[in-house]
C-alpha positions in Angstrom: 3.8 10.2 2.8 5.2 11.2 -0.4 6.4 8.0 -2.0 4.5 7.2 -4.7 3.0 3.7 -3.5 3.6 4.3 0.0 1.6 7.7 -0.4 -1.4 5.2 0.1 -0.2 3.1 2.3 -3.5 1.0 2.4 -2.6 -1.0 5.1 -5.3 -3.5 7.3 -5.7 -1.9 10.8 -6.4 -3.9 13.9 -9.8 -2.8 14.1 -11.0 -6.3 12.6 -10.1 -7.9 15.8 -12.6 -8.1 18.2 -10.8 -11.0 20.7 -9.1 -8.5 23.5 -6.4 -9.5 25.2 -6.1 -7.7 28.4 -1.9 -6.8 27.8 -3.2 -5.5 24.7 -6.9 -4.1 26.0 -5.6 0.0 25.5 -4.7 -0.7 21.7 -7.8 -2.7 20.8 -9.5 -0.1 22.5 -8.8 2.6 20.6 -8.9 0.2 17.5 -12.1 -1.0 17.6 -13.5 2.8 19.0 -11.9 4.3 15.7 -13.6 1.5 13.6 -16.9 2.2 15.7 -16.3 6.2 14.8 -16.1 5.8 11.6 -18.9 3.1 10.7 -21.3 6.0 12.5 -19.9 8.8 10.2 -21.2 6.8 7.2 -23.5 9.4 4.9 -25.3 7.4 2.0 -23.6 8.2 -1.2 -27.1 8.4 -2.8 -28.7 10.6 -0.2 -25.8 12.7 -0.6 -26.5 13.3 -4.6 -30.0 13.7 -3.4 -29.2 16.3 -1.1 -29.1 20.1 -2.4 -27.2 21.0 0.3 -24.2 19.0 -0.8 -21.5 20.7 -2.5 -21.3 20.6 -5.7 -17.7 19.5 -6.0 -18.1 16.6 -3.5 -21.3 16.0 -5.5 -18.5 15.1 -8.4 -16.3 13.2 -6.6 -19.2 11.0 -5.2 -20.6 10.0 -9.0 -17.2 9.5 -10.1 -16.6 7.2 -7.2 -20.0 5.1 -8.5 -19.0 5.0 -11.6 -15.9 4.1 -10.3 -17.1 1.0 -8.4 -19.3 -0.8 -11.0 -16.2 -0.4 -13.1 -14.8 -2.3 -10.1 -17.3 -5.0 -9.9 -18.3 -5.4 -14.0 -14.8 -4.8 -15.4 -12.4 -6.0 -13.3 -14.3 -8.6 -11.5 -14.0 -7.3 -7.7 -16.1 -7.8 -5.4 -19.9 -7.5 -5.2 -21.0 -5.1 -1.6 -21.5 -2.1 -0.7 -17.9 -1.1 0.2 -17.6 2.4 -0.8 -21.7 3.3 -1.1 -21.4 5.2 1.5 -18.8 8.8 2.9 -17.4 9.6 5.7 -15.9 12.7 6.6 -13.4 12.8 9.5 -11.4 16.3 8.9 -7.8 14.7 9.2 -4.9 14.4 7.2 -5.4 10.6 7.4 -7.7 7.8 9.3 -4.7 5.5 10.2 -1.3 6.2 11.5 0.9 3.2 10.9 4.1 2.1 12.9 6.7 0.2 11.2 9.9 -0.7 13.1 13.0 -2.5 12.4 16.1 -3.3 13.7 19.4 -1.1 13.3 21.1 -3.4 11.4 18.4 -5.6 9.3 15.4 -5.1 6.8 13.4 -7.7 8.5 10.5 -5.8 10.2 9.2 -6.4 13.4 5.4 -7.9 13.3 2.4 -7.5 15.3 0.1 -11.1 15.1 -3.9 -10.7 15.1 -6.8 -12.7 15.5 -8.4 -11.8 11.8 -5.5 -10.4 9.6 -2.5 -12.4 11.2 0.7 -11.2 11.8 1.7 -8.1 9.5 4.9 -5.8 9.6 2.7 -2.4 11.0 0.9 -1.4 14.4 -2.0 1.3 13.4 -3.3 4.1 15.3 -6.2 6.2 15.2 -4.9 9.2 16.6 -1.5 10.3 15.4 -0.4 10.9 19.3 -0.6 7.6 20.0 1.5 6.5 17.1 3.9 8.5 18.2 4.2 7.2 21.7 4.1 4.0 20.6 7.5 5.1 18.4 9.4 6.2 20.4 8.9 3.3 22.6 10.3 1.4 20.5 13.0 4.0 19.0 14.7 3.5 23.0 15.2 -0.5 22.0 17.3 0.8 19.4 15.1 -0.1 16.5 14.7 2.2 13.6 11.2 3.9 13.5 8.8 4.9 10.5 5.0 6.6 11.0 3.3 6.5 7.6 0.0 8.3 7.5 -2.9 5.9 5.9 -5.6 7.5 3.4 -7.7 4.2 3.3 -7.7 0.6 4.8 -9.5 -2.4 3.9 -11.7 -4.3 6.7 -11.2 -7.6 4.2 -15.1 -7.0 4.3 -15.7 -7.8 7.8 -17.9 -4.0 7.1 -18.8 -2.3 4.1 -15.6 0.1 3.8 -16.7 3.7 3.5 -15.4 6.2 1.5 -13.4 8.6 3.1 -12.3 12.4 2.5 -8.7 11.6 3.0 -8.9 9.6 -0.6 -10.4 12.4 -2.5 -6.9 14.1 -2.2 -6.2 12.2 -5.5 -6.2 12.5 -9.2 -9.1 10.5 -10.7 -7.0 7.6 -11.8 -5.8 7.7 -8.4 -8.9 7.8 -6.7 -9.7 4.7 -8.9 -6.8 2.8 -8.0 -7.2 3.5 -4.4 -10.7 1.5 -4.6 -9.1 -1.0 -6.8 -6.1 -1.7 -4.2 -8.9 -1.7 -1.4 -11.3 -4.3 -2.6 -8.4 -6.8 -4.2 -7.8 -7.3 -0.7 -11.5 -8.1 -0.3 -11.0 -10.3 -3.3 -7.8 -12.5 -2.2 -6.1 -12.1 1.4 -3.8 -14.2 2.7 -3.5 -14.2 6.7 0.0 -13.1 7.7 1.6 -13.3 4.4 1.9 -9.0 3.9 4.0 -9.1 1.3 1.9 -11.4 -0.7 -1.5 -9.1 0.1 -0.2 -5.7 -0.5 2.2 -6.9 -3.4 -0.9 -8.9 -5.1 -3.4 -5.8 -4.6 -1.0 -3.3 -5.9 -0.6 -5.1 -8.9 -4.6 -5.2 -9.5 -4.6 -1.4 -8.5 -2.2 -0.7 -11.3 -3.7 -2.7 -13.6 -7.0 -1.5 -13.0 -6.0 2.0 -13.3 -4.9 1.0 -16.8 -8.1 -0.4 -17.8 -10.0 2.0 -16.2 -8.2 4.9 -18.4 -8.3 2.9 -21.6 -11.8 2.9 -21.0 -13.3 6.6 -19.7 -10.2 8.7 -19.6 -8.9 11.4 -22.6 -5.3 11.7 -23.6 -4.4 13.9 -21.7 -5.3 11.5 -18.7 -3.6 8.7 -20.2 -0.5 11.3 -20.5 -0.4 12.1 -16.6 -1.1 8.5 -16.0 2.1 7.5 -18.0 4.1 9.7 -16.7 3.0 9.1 -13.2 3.6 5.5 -13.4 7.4 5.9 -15.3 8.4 7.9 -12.2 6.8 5.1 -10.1 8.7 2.5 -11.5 12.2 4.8 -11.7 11.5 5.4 -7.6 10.6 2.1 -6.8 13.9 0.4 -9.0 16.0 3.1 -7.0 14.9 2.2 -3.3 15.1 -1.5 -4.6 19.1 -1.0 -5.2 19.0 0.8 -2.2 17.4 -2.2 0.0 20.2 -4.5 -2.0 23.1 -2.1 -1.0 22.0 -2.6 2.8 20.9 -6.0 2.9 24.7 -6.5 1.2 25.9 -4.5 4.1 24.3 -6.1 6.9 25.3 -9.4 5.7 29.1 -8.3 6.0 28.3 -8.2 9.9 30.4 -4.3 9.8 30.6 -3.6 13.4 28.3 -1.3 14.9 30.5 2.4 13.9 31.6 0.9 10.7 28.1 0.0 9.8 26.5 3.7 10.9 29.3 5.1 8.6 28.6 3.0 5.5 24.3 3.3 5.7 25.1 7.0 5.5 27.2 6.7 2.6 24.4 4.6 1.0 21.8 7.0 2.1 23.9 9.6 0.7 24.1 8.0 -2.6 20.6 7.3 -3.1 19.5 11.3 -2.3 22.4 12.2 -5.1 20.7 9.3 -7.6 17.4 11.1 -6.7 18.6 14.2 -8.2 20.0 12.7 -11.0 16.2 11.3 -11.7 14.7 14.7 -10.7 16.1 15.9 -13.9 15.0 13.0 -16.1 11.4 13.9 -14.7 11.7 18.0 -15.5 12.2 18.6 -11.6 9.1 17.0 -10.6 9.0 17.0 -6.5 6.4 14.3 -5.8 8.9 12.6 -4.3 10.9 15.1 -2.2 9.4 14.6 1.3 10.0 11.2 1.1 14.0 11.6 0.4 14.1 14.3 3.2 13.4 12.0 6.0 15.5 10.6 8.4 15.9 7.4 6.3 16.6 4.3 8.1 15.7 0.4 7.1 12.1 1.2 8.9 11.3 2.9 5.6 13.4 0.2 3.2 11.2 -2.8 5.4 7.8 -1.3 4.3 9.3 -0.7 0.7 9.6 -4.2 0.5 6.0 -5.3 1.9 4.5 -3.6 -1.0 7.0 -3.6 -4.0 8.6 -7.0 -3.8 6.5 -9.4 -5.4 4.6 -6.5 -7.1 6.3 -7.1 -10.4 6.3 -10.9 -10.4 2.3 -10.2 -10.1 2.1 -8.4 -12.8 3.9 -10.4 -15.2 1.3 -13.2 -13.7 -1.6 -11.3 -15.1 0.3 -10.6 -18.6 0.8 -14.3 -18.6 -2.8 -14.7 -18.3 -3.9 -12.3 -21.3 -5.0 -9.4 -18.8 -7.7 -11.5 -18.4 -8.9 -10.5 -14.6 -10.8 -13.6 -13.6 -8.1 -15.9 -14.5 -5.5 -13.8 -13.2 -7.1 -14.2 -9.6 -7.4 -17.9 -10.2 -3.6 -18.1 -10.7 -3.0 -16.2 -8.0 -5.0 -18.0 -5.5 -3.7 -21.0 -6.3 -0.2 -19.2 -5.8 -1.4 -18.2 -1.9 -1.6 -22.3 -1.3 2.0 -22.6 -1.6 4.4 -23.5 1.0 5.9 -20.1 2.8 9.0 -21.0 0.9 8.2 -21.6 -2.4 5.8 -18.6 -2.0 8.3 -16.0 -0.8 10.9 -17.5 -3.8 8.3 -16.7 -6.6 7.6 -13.7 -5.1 11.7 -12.1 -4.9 11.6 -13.7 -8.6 12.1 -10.6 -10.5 13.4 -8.5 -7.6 16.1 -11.2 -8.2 15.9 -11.5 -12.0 14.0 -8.5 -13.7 14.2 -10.2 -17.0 13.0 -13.5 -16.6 9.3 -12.7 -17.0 7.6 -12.9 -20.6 3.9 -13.4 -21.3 5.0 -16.7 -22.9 6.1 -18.1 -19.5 3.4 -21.2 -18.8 1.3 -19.8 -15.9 1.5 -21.5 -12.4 -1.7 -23.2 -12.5 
């Protein structure tokens, strides 16, 4: 999808789990068979360099991505495998075809609970037919229904993730923080909390992306990368007013016509916002797709999963001098919280942007 985080939706599949339960034995299935599919597509980036036959472009993409990874490992302190030593080529617009539902009137998401990853807010799909069948299953309860496509996943290194060709879509710096995202959830994962996970690795991917450009990338680089992230954070601010105009709403309790009439009228106002950034950003359409779907809080439920603790993460690693290593220290201590106190610090800014200063004491 076109939103700029969501574009990557980088979400865990239920691949990891093994344990079938026979009410669930047709989705495991395909699960673990997808997982099976890919691990035998794996091509050793090395070979590959080797190989004349390889073309040259890919030949590129694959040195960047090594260069990419020991950044990974010796610069920002992620983990040491071989995640991403190896390619995969699978010919698809993505690997994973995620499912996110919610209810008509809340942004709460429904979750799916597994053995390895816990419960998280998505049900994924190898094969974009049964995602949809699985949709519109649940579209005739009445809940509202989002498919995002999925680029990469993380098998919380359970395998050694390979690289696929649905993440060479992306800019370099992209490509980068794709990676980055990927193995912070290698790094730190907490099992059922997807809010913390994708919040925390997001954070890392952005910050990442920053060091990696200060380091290897040119000025024009670090131009694109600026103005990519500006737009990022003028999107993600919008759909976060957004979220707090319909959680406002459903707390009213409207009745059921009232409150159809008046999620339109929100929707409406956040498509004529849209255009009112569209000109701030010289028309740029990134984001276009994204506005022109059928909205509904499917799409508002997932927005929150990966945007709202993002920014309380990042002041966290501010706090800690944008020193990585301590940075995951703080943040693991964060993940033995209480639920509660966790999910608090984590709506912090959403609640208070301006509360966060590197001078803060750090929540060690």
């Amino acid at each position: 999808m076109t939103y700029c985080r969501l574009a990557l939706i980088l979400l865990v599949p239920a691949a990891l789990v093994l344990a079938v339960a026979c009410s669930s034995l047709g989705y495991y299935g395909q699960a673990i068979g997808g997982q099976l599919k890919l691990l035998h597509q794996r091509q050793s980036i090395e070979a590959l360099l080797l190989d004349n036959d390889t073309e040259p472009r890919l030949k590129d993409q694959l040195q960047q991505v090594q260069q990419i990874r020991s950044f990974a490992l010796y610069d920002l302190h992620l983990p040491e495998n071989d995640s991403y030593s190896t390619y995969a080529e699978t010919g698809r617009e993505a690997v994973v075809w995620n499912v996110i539902a919610a209810p008509a009137d809340s942004l709460a998401p429904q979750t799916w609970c597994y053995p390895v990853a816990g419960c998280v807010p998505y049900r994924g799909y190898f094969k974009q037919e049964n995602a949809n069948k699985f949709a519109a299953r649940l579209a005739g309860k009445g809940l509202d229904i989002a498919i995002s496509p999925a680029t990469a996943y993380s098998t919380l290194g359970w395998f050694d993730d390979p690289l696929l060709d649905t993440m060479l879509r992306y800019a370099d710096y992209r490509l980068a923080g794709v990676i980055f995202h990927e193995l912070a959830h290698q790094r730190l994962y907490l099992k059922g909390d997807a809010t913390f996970n994708e919040s925390f690795a997001s954070a890392v991917e952005r910050a990442g992306i920053e060091a990696w450009i200060e380091k290897h990338g040119d000025e024009a680089q670090k131009t694109r990368w600026l103005e990519y992230r500006n737009r990022q954070v003028d999107f993600n601010a919008l759909l976060s007013r957004t979220r707090q105009k319909l959680q406002k709403l459903y707390q009213f309790g409207a009745g059921q016509a009232t409150m159809a009439g008046q999620k339109a009228a929100i929707f409406a106002e956040l498509r004529l916002e849209y255009e009112g950034l569209k000109a701030t950003w010289n028309n740029y359409s990134g984001y276009d797709g994204w506005i022109a779907q059928e909205l509904n809080n499917a799409h508002f439920a997932l927005h929150a999963t990966y945007e709202n603790g993002t920014a309380e993460f990042e002041c966290l690693f501010r706090q800690n001098n944008a020193d990585f290593e301590a940075f995951y220290a703080a943040a693991t201590e964060i993940s033995q919280w209480e639920q509660e106190l966790r999910s608090a610090w984590l709506s912090a800014q959403d609640n208070d942007p301006s509360h966060c200063t590197s001078e803060e004491s750090v929540p060690l």
